[in-house]
C-alpha positions as a Python dict, from the first residue, in 0.01 Angstrom:
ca = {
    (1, 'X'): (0, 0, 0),
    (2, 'X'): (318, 217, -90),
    (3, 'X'): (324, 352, -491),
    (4, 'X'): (593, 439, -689),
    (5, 'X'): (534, 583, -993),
    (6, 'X'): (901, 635, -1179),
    (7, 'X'): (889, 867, -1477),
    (8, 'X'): (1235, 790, -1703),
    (9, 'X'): (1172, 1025, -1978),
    (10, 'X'): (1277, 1009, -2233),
    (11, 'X'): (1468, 1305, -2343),
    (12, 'X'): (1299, 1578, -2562),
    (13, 'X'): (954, 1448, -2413),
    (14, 'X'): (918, 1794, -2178),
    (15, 'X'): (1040, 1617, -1899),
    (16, 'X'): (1168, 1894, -1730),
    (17, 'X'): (861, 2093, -1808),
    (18, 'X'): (676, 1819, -1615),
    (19, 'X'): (906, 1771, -1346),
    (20, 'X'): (949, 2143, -1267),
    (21, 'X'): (536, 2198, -1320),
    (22, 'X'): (473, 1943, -1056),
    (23, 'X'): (751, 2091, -806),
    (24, 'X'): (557, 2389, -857),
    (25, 'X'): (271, 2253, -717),
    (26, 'X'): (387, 2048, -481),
    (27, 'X'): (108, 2120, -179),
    (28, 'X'): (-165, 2103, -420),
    (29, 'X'): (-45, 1773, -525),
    (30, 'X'): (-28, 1634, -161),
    (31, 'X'): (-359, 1756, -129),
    (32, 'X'): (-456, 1507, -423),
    (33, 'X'): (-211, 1219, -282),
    (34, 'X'): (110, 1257, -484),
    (35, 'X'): (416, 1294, -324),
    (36, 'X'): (751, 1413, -497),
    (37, 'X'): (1035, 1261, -448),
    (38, 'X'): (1390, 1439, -458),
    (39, 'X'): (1231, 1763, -469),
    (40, 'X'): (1443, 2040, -623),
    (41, 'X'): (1687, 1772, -689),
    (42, 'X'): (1786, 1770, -316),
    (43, 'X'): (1980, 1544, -276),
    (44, 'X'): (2028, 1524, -629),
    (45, 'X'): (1926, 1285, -854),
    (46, 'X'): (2307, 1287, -1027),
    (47, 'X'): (2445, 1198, -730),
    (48, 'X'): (2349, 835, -784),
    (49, 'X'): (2303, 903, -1160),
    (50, 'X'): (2637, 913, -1345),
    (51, 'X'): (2839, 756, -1586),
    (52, 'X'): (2933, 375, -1551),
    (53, 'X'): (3236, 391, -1735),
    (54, 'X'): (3385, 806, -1778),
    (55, 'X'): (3561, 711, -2058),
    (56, 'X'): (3319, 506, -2222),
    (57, 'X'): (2949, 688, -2201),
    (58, 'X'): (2866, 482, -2469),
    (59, 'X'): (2750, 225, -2485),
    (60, 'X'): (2856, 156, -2119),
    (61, 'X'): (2558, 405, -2055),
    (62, 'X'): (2423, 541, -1681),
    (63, 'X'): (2468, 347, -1389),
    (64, 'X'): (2272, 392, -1035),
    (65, 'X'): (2575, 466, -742),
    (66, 'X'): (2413, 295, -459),
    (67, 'X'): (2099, 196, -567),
    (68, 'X'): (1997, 126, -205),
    (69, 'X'): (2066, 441, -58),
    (70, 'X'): (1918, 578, -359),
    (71, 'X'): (1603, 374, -288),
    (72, 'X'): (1608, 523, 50),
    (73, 'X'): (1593, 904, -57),
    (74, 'X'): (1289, 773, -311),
    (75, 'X'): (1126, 665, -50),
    (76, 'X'): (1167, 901, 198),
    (77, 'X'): (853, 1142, 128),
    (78, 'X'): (558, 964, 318),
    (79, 'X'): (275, 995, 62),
    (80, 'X'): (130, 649, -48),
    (81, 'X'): (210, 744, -374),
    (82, 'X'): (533, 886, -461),
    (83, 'X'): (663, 1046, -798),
    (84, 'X'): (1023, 1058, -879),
    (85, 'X'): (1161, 1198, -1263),
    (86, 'X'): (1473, 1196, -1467),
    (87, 'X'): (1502, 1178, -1847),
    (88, 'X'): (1889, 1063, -1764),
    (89, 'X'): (1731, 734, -1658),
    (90, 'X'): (1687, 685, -2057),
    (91, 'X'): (2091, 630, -2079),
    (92, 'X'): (2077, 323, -1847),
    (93, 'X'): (2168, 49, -2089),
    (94, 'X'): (2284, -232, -1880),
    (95, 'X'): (2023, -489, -1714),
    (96, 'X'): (2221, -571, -1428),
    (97, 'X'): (2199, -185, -1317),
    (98, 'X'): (1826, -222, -1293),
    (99, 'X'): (1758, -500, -1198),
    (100, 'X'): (1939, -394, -881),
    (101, 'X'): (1747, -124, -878),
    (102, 'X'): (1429, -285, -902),
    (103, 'X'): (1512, -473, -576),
    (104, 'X'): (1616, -168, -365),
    (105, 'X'): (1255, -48, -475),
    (106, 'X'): (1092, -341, -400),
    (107, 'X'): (1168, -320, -46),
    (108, 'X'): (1030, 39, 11),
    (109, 'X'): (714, 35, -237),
    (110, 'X'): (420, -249, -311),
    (111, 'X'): (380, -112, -687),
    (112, 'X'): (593, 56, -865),
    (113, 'X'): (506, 184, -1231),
    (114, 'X'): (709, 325, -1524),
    (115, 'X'): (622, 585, -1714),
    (116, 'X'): (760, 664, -2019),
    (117, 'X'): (686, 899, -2257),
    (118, 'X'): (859, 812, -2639),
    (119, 'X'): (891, 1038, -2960),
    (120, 'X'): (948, 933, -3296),
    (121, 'X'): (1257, 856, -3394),
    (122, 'X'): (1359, 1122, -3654),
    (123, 'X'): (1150, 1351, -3466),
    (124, 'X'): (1361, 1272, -3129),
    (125, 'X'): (1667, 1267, -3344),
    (126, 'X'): (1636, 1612, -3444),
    (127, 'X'): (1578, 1793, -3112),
    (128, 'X'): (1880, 1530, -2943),
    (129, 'X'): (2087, 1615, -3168),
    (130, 'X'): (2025, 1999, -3128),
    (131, 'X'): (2012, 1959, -2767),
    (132, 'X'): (2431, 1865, -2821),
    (133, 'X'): (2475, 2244, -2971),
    (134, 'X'): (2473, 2360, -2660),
    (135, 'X'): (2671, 2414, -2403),
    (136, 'X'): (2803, 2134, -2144),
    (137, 'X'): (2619, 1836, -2319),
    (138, 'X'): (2848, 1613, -2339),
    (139, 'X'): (2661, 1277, -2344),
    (140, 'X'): (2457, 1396, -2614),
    (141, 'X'): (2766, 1514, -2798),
    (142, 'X'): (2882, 1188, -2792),
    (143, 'X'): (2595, 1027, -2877),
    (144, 'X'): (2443, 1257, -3154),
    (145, 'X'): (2768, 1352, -3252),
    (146, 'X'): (2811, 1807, -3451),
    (147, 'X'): (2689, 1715, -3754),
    (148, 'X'): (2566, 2104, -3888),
    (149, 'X'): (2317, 1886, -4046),
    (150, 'X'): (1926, 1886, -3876),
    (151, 'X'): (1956, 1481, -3860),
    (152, 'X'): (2268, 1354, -3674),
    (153, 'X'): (2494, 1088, -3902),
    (154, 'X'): (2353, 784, -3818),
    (155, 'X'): (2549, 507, -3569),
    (156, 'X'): (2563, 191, -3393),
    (157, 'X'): (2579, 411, -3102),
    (158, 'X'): (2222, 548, -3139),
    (159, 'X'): (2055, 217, -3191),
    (160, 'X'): (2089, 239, -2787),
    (161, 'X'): (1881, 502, -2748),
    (162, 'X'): (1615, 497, -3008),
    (163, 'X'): (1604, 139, -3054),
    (164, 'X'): (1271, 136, -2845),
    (165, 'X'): (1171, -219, -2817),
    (166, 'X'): (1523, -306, -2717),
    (167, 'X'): (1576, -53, -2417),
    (168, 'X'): (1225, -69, -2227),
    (169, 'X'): (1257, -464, -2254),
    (170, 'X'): (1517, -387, -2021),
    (171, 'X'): (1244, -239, -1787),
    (172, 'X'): (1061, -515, -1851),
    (173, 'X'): (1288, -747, -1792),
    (174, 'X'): (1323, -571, -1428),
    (175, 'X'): (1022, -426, -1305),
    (176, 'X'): (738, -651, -1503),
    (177, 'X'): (571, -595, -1835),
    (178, 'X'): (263, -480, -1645),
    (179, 'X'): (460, -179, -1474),
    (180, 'X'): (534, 0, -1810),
    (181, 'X'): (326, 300, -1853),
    (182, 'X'): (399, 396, -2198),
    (183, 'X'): (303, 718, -2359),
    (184, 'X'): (361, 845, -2681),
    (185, 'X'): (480, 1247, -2687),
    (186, 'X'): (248, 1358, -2941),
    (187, 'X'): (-3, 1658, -2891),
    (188, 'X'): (-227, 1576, -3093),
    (189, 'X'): (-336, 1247, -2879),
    (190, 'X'): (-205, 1369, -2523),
    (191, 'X'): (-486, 1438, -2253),
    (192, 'X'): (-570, 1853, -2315),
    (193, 'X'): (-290, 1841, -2553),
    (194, 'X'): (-73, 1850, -2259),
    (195, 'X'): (235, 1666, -2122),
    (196, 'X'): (117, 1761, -1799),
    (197, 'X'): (-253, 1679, -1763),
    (198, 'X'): (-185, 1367, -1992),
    (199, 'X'): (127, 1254, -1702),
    (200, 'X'): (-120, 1301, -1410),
    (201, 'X'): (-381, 1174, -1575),
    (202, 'X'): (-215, 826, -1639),
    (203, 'X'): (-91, 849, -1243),
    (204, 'X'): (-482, 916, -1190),
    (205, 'X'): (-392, 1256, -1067),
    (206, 'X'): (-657, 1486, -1094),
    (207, 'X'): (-482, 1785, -1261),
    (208, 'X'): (-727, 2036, -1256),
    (209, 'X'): (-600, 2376, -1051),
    (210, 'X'): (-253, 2338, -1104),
    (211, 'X'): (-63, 2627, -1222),
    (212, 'X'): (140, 2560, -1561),
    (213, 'X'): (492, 2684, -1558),
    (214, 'X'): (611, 2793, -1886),
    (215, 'X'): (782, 2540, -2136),
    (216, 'X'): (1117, 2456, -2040),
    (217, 'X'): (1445, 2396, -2256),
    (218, 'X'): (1301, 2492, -2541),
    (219, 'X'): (1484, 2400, -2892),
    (220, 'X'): (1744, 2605, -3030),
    (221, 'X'): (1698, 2862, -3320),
    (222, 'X'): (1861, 2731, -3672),
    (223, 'X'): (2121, 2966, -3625),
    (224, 'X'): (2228, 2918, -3302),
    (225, 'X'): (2226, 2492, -3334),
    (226, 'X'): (2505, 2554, -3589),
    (227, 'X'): (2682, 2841, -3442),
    (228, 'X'): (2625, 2586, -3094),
    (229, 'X'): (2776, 2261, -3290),
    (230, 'X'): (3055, 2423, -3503),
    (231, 'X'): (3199, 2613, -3120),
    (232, 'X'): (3155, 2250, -2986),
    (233, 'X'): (3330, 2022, -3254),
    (234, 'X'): (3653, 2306, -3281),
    (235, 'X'): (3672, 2465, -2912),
    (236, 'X'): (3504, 2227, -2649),
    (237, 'X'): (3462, 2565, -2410),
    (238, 'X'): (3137, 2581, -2265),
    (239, 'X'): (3134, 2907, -2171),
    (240, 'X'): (3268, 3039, -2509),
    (241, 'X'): (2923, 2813, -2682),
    (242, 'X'): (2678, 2932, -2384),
    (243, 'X'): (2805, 3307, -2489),
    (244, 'X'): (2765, 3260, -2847),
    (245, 'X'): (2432, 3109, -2788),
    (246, 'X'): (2308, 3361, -2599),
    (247, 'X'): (2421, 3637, -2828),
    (248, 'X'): (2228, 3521, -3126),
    (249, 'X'): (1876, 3582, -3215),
    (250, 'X'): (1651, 3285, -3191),
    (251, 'X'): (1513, 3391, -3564),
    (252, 'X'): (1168, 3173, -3492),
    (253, 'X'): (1282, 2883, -3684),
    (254, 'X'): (1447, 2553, -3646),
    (255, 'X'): (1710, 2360, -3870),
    (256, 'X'): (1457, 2099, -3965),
    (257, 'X'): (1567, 1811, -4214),
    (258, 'X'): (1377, 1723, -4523),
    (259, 'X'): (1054, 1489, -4555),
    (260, 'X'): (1245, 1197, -4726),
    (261, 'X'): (1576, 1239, -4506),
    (262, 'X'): (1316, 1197, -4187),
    (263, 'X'): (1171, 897, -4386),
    (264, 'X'): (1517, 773, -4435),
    (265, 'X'): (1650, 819, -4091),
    (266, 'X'): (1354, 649, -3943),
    (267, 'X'): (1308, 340, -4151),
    (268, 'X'): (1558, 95, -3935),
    (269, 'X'): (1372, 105, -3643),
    (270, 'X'): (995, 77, -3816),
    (271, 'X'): (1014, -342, -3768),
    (272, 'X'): (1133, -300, -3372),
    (273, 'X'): (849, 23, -3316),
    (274, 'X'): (613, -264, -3447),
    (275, 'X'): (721, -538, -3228),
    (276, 'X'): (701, -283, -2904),
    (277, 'X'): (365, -234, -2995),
    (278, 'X'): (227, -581, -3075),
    (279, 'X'): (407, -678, -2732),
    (280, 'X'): (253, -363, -2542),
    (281, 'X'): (-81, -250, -2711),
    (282, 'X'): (43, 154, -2705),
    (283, 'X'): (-113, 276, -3032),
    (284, 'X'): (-383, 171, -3280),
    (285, 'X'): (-153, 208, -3509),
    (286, 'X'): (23, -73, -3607),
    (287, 'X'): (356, 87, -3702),
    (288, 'X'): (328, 291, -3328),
    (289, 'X'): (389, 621, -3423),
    (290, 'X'): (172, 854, -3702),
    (291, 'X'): (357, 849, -4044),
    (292, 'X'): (289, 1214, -4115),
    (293, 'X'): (573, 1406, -4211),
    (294, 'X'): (420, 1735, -4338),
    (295, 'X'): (564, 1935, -4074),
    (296, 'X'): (863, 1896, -4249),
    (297, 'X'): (978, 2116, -4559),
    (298, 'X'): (984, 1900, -4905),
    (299, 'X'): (1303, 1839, -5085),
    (300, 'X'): (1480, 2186, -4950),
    (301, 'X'): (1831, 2269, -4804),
    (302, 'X'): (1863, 2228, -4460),
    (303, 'X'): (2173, 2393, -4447),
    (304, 'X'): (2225, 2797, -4308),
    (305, 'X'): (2232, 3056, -4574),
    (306, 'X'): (2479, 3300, -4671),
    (307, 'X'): (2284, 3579, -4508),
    (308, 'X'): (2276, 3369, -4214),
    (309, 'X'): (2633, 3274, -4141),
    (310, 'X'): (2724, 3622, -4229),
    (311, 'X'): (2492, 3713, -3931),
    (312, 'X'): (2616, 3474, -3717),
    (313, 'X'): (2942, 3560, -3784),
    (314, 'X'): (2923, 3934, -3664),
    (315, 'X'): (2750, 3800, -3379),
    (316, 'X'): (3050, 3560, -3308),
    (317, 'X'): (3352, 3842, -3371),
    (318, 'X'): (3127, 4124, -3126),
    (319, 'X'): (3128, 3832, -2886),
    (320, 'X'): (3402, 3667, -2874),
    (321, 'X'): (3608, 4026, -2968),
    (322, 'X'): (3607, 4159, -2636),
    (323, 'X'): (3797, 3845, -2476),
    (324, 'X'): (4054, 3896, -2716),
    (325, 'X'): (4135, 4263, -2654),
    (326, 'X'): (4077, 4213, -2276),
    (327, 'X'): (4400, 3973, -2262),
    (328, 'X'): (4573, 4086, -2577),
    (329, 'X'): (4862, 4231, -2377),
    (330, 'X'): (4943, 3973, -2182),
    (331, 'X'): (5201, 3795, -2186),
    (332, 'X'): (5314, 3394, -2093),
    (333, 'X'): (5575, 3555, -1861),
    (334, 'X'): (5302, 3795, -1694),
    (335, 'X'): (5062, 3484, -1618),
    (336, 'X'): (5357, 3232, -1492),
    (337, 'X'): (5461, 3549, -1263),
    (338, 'X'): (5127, 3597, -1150),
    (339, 'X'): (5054, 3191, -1101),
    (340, 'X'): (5379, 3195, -886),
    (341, 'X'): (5245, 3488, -648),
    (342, 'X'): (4937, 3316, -622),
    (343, 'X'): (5071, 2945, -582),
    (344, 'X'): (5078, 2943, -188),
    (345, 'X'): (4753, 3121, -138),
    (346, 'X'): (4530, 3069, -432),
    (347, 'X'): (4668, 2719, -595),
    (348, 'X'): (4334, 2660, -783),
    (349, 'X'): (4357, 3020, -947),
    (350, 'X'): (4731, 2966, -988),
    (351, 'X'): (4671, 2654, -1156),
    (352, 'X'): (4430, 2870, -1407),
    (353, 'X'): (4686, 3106, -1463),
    (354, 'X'): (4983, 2888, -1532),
    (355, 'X'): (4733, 2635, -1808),
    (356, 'X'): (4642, 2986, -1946),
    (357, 'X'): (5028, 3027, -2029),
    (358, 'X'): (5073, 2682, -2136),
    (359, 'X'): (4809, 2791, -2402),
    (360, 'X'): (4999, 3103, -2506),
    (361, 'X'): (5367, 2895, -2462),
    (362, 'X'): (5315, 2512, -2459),
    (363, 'X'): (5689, 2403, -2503),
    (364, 'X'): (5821, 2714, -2222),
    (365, 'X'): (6003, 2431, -1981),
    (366, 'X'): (5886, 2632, -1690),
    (367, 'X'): (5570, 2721, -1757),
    (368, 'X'): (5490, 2271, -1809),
    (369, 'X'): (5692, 2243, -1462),
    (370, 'X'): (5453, 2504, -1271),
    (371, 'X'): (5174, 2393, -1475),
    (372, 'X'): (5271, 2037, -1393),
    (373, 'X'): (5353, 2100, -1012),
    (374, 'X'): (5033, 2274, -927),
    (375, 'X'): (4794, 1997, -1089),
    (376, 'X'): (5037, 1739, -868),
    (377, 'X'): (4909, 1927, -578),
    (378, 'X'): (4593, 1975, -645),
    (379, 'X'): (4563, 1656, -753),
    (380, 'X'): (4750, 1438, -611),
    (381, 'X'): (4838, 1047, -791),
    (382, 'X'): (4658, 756, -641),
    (383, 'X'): (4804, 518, -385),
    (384, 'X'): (4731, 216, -260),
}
C-alpha cells in the first residue's frame, strides 16, 4: 500500500523549517520509511503551483498546472510512504482545483493524508502581514495589504485565508474528512516543543537522530517591517526593500499589536474556529485555539518611535545614497546612446537601459519609441 502524506502549511507554521530539516535528512529518513518528494524543489513545486488568474491573486487564489503530471513527479520517489510540502498550497481557494487533484493522487497512492498545521488568527495575522515587508512578496502584499500597523486592516480578502473552517472543508470536500491531519502551531502543546518531532510524529516517523537545521525565515525586526512596508507601498523595487532590509539592525524586537487590538482582530472568526473543531475534534478546547494574550504588550503604541525612524532613516540615506551618486551624472541621452549600441547584441540590457531613460525623460519621443521597439522584440504581441 502506497502513502501520501501532503503537508499544505499553512504559512508562518515553520514550514520551511520542516521541509528543509527533513531534506536534510533525507537518508536517515529512508532508513525509517519516508520518502521526499520534489526534493530541493527539483522539479519545482511552482512549476505546477502558480496563480490561477495573474491579475486576480485574490480571491481567484493558486491553481495546480497539470495536476497529473504533477501527480506523477509526487509519486515518483519509490518509498511506500512519500512526503511532499508547500505552505503555497494554503492559497488554493477553488474546489474544482482539488478535487482534480485529489484524483491524479488517487491513481498513484492508496492513502493519502493532509497535514496541516494552523495558528491563531491574530497571531498568523501578524507574522503574514510582516512576511509582506519584505522583498518580492507579492501575494502576501496583496493579501495583507502595508499597513505600518502590527495587525493588517482587516478585509473580505482575508476571510480566505484565515477563515479556517471554510478553506480545509475544501480538503474535505476532496480528499475525505478522515485524511485531515490537523495540528495546531503552538509550542507549548507540540511533541518536544517542536514543529519537527511533532510533524514526524503524527506521520509515525520516528524522529529521534535527526539533525535540526536552524529556524528558517525568521520574522522581521520592528524596524525593518516598517522600513520593509513603507519601500513596498511607495517604490515596488525589490531589490531597493531587500537592501534596506538587510542594512538595518534586527533590534531583538517585533512590531507586536496590543492585547485588545489582537482580541479585536480575532473575534470574527471565534464562531467558524468552533465549528472546525466540533466537526474535527483538534483541541479540548472548545473555542480551538488558547485565549491567552499575555505575550502581547497592554494598551501601548505599536507604532516606531522617533528615535527609531530617525535610525532607520540614516540607515535608508547610507543605503540608498550610493545609487544615487553612482548614476548622478548620467544623463537620458547617455543611456538611449548606450541602449542603441547595445540593441543588436545585448537587447535585454538595451531594453534596461532605454526604461532607465524613460524614468529620467518619460515624454522624450525617442526614448518611448526605443523603449517601445525593444519590448516589441523582446516581446513580441500574440497571434493566433
Amino acid at each position: 500500500m502506497r502513502r501520501l502524506t501532503l503537508h499544505i502549511g499553512a504559512h508562518k507554521t515553520a514550514t520551511n523549517t520542516l521541509r528543509r530539516t527533513l531534506e536534510h535528512n533525507e537518508y536517515l529518513l529512508r532508513a525509517k520509511g519516508l520518502g521526499l518528494a520534489c526534493l530541493g524543489n527539483t522539479p519545482p513545486v511552482r512549476q505546477f503551483l502558480g496563480f490561477l488568474d495573474p491579475d486576480k491573486i485574490f480571491p481567484q487564489g493558486f491553481t495546480i498546472q497539470n495536476p497529473t503530471a504533477f501527480a506523477k513527479v509526487v509519486a515518483q520517489p519509490g518509498d511506500d510512504h512519500v512526503f511532499l510540502s508547500s505552505e503555497n498550497f494554503s492559497f488554493i481557494f477553488q474546489q474544482t482545483v482539488l478535487d482534480e487533484f485529489a484524483l491524479a493522487l488517487s491513481r498513484h497512492f492508496d492513502q493519502i493524508d493532509i497535514l496541516v498545521y494552523l495558528r491563531r488568527q491574530d497571531r498568523h495575522a501578524v507574522s503574514h502581514h510582516q512576511e509582506g515587508a519584505q522583498a518580492d512578496r507579492l501575494p502576501e502584499a496583496v493579501l495583507w495589504g502595508h499597513s505600518l500597523n502590527a495587525l493588517p486592516e482587516p478585509s473580505d480578502l482575508q476571510r480566505l485565508y484565515l477563515d479556517y473552517d471554510a478553506r480545509l472543508r475544501l480538503w474535505e470536500n476532496a480528499f475525505g474528512s478522515h485524511a485531515l491531519c490537523v495540528g495546531l502551531f503552538d509550542r507549548a502543546i507540540m511533541a518536544q516543543g517542536d514543529i519537527v518531532a511533532d510533524a514526524l510524529s503524527r506521520m509515525g516517523i520516528d524522529p529521534s537522530g535527526l539533525t535540526r537545521i536552524e529556524d528558517q525565515n525568521v520574522s522581521l525586526g520592528r524596524v525593518q517591517a516598517s522600513v520593509g512596508h513603507l519601500a513596498n507601498d511607495t517604490l515596488a523595487d525589490p531589490a531597493v526593500t531587500g537592501s534596506l532590509i538587510a542594512a538595518l539592525p534586527y533590534a531583538g524586537a517585533k512590531l507586536l499589536p496590543c492585547a485588545q487590538a489582537a482580541r479585536d482582530f480575532l473575534a470574527p472568526y471565534v464562531a467558524s474556529n468552533r465549528r472546525l473543531n466540533e466537526r474535527l475534534q483538534i483541541s479540548t478546547n472548545p473555542d480551538l485555539f488558547s485565549d491567552d494574550f499575555s505575550d502581547y504588550p497592554q494598551g501601548s503604541p505599536e507604532g516606531l518611535g522617533a528615535d527609531e525612524w530617525a535610525a532607520a532613516l540614516r540607515v535608508a540615506m547610507t543605503t540608498l545614497g550610493p545609487r544615487y551618486s553612482a548614476t548622478k551624472d548620467l544623463t537620458p541621452d547617455d543611456l538611449r546612446k548606450a541602449a542603441m549600441a547595445l540593441e543588436h547584441k545585448d537587447a535585454a540590457a538595451a531594453l534596461r537601459l532605454a526604461r532607465a531613460a524613460h524614468v529620467l525623460r518619460p515624454e522624450g519621443p525617442r526614448i518611448k519609441q526605443l523603449k517601445a521597439d525593444l519590448e516589441a522584440r523582446l516581446n513580441p504581441p500574440f497571434t493566433a
